[in-house]
N, C-alpha and C positions, 0 to 999 in steps of 0.2 A: 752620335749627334751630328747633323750636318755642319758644316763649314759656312759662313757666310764670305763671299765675296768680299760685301761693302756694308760697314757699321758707321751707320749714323748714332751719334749720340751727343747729348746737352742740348737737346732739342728740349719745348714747348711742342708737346703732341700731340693734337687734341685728335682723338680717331675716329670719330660720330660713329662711338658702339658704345650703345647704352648701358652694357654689362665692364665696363673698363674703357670710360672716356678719354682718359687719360695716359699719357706717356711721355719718356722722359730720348727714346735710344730706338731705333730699328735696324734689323740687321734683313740684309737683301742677298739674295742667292738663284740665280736661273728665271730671275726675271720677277721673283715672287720673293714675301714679305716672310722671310724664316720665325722672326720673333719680334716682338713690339711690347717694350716692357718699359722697367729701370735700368740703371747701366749694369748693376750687376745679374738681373735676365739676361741680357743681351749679351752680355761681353762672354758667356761662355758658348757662344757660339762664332769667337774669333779663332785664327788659327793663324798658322806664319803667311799664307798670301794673304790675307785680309785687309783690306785699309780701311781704316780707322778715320775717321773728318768729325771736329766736333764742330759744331753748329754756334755753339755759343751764346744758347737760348734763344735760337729766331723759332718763330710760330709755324708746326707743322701741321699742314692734315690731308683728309683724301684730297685726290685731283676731284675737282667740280665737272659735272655732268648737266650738258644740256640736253633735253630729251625732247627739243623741238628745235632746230633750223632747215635750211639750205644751202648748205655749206657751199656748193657750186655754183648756184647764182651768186652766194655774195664775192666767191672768186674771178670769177668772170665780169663782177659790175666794178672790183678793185684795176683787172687788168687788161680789159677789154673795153667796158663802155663806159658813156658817160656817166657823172654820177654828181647828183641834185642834194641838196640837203634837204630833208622831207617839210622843214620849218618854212623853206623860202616862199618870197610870192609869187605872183606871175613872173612879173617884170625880171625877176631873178632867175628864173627858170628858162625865161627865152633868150636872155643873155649867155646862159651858161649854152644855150645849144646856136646861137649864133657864133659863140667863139670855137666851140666844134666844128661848124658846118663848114669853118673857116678853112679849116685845114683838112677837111673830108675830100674824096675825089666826086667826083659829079654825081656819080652811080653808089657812091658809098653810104649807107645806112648809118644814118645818125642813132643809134639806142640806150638806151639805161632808165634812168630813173634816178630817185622814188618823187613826185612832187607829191606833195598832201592831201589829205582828204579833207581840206581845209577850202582848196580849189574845186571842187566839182562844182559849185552853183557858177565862178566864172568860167570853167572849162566847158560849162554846158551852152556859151551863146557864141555866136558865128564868128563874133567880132575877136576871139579868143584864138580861133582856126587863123585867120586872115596875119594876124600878130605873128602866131609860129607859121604860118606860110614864107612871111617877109624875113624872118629871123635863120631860116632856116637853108635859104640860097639854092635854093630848088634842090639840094638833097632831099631824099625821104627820111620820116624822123617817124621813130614810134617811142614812147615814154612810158614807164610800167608809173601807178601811185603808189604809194606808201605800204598797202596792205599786198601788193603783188598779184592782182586781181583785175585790172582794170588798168586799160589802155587809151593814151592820149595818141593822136596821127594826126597829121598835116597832111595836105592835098593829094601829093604825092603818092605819102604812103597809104593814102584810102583809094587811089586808083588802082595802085598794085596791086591791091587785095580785092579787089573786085567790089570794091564800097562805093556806092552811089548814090542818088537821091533815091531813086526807086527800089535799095534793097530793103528788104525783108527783115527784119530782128530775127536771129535764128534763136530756137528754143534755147531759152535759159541763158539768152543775152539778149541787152540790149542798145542800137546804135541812138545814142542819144540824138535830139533835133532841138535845133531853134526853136522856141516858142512861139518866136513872131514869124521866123521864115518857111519853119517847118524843114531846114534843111542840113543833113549831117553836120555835126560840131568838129569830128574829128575822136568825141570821147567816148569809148569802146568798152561798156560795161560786161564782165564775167565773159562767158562762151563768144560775143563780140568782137572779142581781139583775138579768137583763135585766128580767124582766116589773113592778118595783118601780122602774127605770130609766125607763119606761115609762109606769108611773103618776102620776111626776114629772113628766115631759113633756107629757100629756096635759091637766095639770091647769096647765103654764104653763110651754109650749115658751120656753129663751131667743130673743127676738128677735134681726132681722137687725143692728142697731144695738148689739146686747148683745154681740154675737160680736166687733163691729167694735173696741169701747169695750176688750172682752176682749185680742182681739188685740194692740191700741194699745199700752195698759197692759204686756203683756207683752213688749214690744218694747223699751218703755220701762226695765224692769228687765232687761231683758238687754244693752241698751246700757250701762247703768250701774253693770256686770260685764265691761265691756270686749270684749263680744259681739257680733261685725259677722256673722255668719252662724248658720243655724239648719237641721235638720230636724227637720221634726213631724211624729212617731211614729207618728200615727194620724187621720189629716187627714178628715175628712168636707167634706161642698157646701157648710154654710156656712163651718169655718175656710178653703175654697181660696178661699170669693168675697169672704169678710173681707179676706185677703192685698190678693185684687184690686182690690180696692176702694181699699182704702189707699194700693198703688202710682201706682194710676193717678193718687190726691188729692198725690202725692210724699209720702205720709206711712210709706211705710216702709222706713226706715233698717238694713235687715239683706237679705242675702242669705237667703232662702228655701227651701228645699224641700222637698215636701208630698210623706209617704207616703199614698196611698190604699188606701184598710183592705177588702180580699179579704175573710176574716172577722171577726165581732166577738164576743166572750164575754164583754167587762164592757159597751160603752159604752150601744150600745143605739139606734147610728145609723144610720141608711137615706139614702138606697139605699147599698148596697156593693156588693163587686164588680163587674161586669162593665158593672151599670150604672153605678155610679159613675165608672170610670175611662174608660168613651163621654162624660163629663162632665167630664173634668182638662182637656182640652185648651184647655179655653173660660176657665180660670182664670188662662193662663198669661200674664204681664206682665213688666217688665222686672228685675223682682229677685223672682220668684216662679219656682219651677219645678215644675210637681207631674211630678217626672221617676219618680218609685218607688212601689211598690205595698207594705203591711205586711200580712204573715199572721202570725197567733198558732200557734203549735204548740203550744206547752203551756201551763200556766199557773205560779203559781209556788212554791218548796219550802216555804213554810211552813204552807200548807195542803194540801201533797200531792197538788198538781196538778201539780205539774213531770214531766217524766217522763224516767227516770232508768233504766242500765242496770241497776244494782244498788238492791234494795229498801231501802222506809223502814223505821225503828223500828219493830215494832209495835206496832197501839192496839187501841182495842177496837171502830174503827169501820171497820178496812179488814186487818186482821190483821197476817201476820206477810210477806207476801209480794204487797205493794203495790209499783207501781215508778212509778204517774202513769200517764198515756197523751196520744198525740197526740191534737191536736183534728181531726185530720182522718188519715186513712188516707196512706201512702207514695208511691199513685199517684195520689192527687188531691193532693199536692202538689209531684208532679212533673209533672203536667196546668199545675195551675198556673203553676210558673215556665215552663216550657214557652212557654205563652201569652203573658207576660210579656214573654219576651224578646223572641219574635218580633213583639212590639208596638215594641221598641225600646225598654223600662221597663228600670229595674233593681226590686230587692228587697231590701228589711228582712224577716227573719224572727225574731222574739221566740222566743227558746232560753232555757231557762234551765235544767234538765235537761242530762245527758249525752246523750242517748238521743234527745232531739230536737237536738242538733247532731249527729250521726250520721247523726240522717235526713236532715237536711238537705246537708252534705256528699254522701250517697250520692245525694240526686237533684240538686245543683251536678256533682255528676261527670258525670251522664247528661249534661247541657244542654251543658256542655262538650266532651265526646266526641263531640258531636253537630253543633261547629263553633263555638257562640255564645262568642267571647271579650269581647267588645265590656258586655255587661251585667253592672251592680255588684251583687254578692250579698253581702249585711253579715248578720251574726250576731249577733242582739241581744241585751244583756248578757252571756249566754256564761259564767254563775258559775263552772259545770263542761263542763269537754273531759278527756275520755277522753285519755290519753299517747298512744294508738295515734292520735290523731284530731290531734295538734297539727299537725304537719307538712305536712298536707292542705289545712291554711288557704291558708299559700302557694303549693302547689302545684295548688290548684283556683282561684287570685286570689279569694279567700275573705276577705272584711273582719272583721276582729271589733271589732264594737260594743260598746266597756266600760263601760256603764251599766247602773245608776247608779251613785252612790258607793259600792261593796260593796268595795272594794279596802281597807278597816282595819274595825275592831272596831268594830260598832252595834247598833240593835235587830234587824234583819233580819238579821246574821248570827247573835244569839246564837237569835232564831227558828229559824236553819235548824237551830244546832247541836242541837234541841231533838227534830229529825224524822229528822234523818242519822247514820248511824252513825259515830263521834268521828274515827276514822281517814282519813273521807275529810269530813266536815264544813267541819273547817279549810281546804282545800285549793282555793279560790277565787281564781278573777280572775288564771290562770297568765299575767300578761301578759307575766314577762319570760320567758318561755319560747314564746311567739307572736313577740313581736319580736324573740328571735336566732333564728326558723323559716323567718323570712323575711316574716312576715305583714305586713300594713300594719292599724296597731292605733290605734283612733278615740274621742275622748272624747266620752262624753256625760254629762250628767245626771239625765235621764229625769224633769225638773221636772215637773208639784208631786210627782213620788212622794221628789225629795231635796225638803228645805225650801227650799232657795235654789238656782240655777243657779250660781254660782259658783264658775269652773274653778279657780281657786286652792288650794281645798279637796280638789280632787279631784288638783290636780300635787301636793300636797303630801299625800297619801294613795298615792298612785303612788309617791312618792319613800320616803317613811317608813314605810309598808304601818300606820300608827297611825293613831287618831281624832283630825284637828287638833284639836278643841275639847277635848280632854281627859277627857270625860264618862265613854268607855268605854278602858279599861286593856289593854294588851296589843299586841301585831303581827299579823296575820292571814298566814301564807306569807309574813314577810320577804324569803324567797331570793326571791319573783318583784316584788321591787324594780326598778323604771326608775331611772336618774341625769335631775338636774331639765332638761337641755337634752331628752332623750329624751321626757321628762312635756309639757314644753312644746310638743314638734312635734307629742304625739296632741292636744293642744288647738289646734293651727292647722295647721300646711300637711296633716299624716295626718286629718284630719276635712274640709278642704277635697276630697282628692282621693276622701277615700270617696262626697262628695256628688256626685262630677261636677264641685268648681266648684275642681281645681285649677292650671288656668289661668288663673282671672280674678281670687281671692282666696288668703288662709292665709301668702301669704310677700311679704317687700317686694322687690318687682323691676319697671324698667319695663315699662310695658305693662300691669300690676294694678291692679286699681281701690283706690283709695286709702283701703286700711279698714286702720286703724293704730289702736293705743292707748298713749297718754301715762300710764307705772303712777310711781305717789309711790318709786318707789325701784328699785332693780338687784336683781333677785331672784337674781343669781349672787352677788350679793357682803353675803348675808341667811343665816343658819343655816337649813337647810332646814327646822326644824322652827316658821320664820317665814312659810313662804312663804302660809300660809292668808292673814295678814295683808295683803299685796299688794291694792292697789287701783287703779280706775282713777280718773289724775285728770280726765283727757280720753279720749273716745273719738271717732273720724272716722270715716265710711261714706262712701263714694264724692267724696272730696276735700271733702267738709262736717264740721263737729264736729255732733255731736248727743247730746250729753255733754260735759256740766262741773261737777265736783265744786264745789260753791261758791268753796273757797279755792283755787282752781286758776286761774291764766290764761295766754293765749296770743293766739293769732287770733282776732278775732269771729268771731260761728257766720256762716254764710251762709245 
């Protein structure tokens, strides 16, 4: 019988495995979970080096798995740029980059974000430009909003980019205008802010050691949300060499996996496709996997890029019978997966639209029909699915990606409510109608586009369909409610197996790598409209702590 190193025991175990929920003691060994039982399971697997830590009944279970952010922008918007609260108004937002611009040098790039998508009707008139012109002290300023998609620019930065009154919309953006002047705003909708993306870059690419510092940082905060596992949404050469780098230094403490970005309509990174993923393979390390590829289909509903069976509101810039469109044609996105698969990848595809999960389904049905059962096809965020369309999740093994936090009342939904007509507005995030379909339904956060990665907010939005923080009033589709055990398995063992990695993490069982998290209390035995509150006191990755809330203790770290 092996030896365990380290025996946890007088724990509160809860191990989201439906054949032995429950436990009392884990015994850890080579990075991996020897036994997960009672004390007297466990304890015959002590020996004279073993230590022994009892817990003293605090609440154990898997480390939580987000299967949807950006871990690198939101590193880089922590340590690098500015950074806006998505809630604020104008007026707060040109403050916040006036007191930047303050201390910017002449030539230096005012960046970050996120302002709301609450502002796009005032970001779209002239008088909006001229404000962040004056705010801004002739710095160039480029601003991402909320969703990561779409770009706010001052004078400046639309010269630098070659943005004028005579340019053109390039396919599949668009440079918003005055109504009355007809003359660029400065707000740089989808593929639009690529070339201002650009200009940023140009003028002071982040380094390789920035990305690193990025990543770190972000790892850092996701451990300390009780986060042993991650996908990142949109992974370019340097987030996958970041990873590598790290692993290889033993410095990263999460299980990893890197979608590599097919197309790109905001970021604005090279190489992609085809070259980029002849480049995954070289990145791959022992808690890295760049197993999956991300394509954009649409963009998103607030700006009427989403693309949807039934049309938007009309305005006066797209009329009465707008519905969004794919970013790519039907059959070059089943060229795509196609390729994909028979590469041995799976797929992320960004939906947000009815009409782009449609398409998407119709070309998973091809790939499928065609023999390939073996490749993961997840459905990213997924606001809107068609009733005719739920049932297909299951029945094509079709994942859906519920990110980000849209499942209660915020600023992005009362944006959507703003462009949707009322009847089908409200009617987002049908997740409890995916999960009695049979679906396998995945938590993500889709960080920095939420403020904070932390799944807590998001079980406790799934559970109560309400805004934890109380800000915004109201239920969003109540009836498609989860109960909090349900909330909890899309944030571990249902996010583990979307990524591929449900064998080796998401639930306590031996033979799993030992990524657990010690939370300050029983979230079963908390009124659900507490559970935002939950924290980690401890969190372990691979039989190591790498998190400790200060007034928290147990084992030393190793």
């Amino acid at each position: 019988m092996d030896t365990a190193e380290l025996i946890l025991t007088g724990a509160t175990v809860y191990t989201v495995d439906s054949g032995r929920p429950w436990a009392t003691d884990l015994a850890i060994a080579g990075g991996k979970l020897l036994a997960v039982g009672d004390r007297d399971e466990v304890a015959r697997h002590g020996g004279d080096g073993t230590a022994v830590v009892d817990l003293g009944g605090a609440f154990v279970m898997p480390g939580l798995v987000d299967v949807h952010n950006h871990h690198v922008l939101a590193g880089m918007a922590e340590l690098f740029e500015l950074s806006v609260d998505p809630a604020a108004d104008l007026a707060q937002v040109l403050a916040a980059v006036a007191e930047r611009a303050r201390s910017a040098g002449p030539d230096e790039w005012v960046t970050g974000g996120s302002w709301g998508s609450h502002l796009v009707g005032e970001l779209s008139r002239e008088a909006a430009l001229r404000a962040l012109d004056d705010a801004s002290c002739g710095r160039p300023v480029l601003l991402s909003d909320d969703s990561h998609h779409n770009r706010w620019a001052n004078s400046r930065a639309l010269r630098l980019a070659g943005i004028g009154a005579d340019s053109a919309d390039p396919a599949g953006g668009v440079i918003v205008r005055d109504q009355d002047t007809g003359r660029p705003t400065g707000l740089l909708l989808e593929r639009a802010g690529i070339a201002a993306a650009q200009a940023v870059h140009d003028a002071a690419a982040p380094t390789a050691e920035q990305h690193r510092r990025a990543s770190r940082r972000a790892v850092e905060v996701l451990n300390s949300y009780g986060i042993t596992a991650f996908q990142d949404a949109g992974a370019s050469r340097e987030v996958m060499r970041a990873l590598h780098e790290l692993d290889g230094d033993g410095e990263l403490s999460a299980w990893v996996v890197s979608s590599m970005l097919i197309n790109d309509p905001i970021f604005g990174f090279a190489p992609i496709g085809a070259d980029l993923l002849a480049e995954g393979e070289r990145y791959r390390s022992a808690h890295h996997r760049p197993d999956f590829v991300k394509i954009f289909l649409d963009g998103v509903p607030p700006t009427r890029t989403a693309a949807f069976l039934d049309p938007y509101l009309p305005d006066h810039a797209h009329g009465a019978h707008h519905h969004g469109e794919l970013s790519m044609p039907p059959e070059e996105l089943l060229g795509w997966l196609r390729s994909v698969a028979g590469a041995g990848l799976s797929a992320k595809i960004h939906c947000t639209g009815d009409a782009s999960v449609r398409a998407t389904l119709d070309a998973v049905a091809q790939i499928r029909a065609e023999g390939n059962r073996s490749s993961r096809f997840q459905i990213a965020h997924g606001q809107f699915v068609h009733p005719q369309d739920l049932p297909r999740f299951a029945e094509l093994d079709v994942i859906a990606d519920i990110s980000p936090f849209l499942w209660f009342p915020g600023v992005i939904p009362a944006a959507i409510a703003e462009v949707r007509p009322a009847e089908l507005a409200g009617r987002m995030q049908p997740n409890r109608a995916l999960l009695d379909s049979g679906a396998l339904v995945a938590g993500g956060s889709d960080w920095p586009v939420s403020t904070s990665p932390n799944a807590w907010e998001g079980i406790q939005g799934l559970v109560t369909r309400q805004d934890p923080s109380g800000a915004h009033a109201g239920s969003l589709w109540p009836e498609q409610a989860l109960s909090p055990a349900e909330a909890i398995e899309v944030f571990t063992i249902n996010g583990a197996r979307a990524m591929g990695l449900g064998g080796v993490t998401g639930s306590l069982l031996p033979g799993k790598s030992a990524d657990f998290v010690v939370l300050d209390r029983n979230p079963f035995e908390h009124p659900v409209h507490e559970l935002a509150a939950t924290t980690a006191a401890e969190t372990w990755f691979a039989g190591r702590r790498v998190f400790r809330r200060p007034e928290s203790s147990s084992a030393p770290t190793e």
